[in-house]
PLY file of the C-alpha trace (Angstrom):
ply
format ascii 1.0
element vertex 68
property float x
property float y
property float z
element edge 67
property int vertex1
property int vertex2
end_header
6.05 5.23 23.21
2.83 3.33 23.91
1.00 1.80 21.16
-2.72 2.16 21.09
-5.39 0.13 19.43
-8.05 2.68 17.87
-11.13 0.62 16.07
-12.34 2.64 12.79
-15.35 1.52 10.69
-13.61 0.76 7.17
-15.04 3.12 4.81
-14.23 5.54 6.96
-10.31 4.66 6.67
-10.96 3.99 2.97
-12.14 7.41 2.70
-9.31 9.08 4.81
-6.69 7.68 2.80
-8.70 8.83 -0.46
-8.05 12.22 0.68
-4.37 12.19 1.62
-2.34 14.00 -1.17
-0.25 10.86 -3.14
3.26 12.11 -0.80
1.50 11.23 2.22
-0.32 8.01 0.98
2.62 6.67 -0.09
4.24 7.65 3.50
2.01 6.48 4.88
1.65 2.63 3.24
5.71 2.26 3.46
5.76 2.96 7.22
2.53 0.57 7.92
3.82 -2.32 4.97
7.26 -2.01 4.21
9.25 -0.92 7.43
7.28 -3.27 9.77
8.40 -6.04 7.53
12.12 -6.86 7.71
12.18 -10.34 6.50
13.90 -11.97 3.48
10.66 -12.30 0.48
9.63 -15.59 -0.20
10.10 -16.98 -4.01
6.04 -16.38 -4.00
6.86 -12.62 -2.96
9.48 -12.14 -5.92
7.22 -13.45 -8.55
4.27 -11.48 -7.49
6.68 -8.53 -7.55
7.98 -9.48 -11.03
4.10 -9.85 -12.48
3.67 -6.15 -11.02
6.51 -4.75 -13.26
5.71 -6.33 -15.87
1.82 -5.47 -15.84
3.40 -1.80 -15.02
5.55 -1.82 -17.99
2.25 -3.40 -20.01
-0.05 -0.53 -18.68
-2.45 -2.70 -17.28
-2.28 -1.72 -13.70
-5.18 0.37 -12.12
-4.14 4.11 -11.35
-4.62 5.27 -7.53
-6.70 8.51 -9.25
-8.77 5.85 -10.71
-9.65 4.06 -7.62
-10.16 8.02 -5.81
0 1
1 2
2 3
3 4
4 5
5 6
6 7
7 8
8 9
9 10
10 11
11 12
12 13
13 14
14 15
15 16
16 17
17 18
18 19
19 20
20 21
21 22
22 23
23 24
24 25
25 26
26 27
27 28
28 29
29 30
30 31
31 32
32 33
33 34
34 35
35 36
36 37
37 38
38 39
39 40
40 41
41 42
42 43
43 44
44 45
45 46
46 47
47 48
48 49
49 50
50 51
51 52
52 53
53 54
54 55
55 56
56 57
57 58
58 59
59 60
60 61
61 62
62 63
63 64
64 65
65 66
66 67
């Protein structure tokens, strides 16, 4: 399959993604982020990941809804 290159003003995208139901968003971000990305994570990568959980577990992270 041929890849092609489409050019989209940003809030346009921003704005698309707003309105995909949380399923499809997250579909969506793990086929674009996390399957194109098969390499070990860096030490940097594993303590960024660590801060996450830990400002998940805290309740200081910023709800998608919120950002909608």
């Amino acid at each position: 399959m041929l890849a092609k290159t489409l050019t989209i003003p940003e809030d346009a995208m921003v704005n698309m993604l707003k309105t995909l139901p949380d399923d499809i968003l997250v579909e969506v971000f793990w086929k674009a982020l996390v399957e194109s990305d098969v390499s070990p994570l860096t030490n940097e990568e594993r303590e960024e990941i660590d801060k996450g959980k830990t400002e998940l577990k805290k309740g200081e992270t910023i709800k998608w809804d919120t950002l909608k």
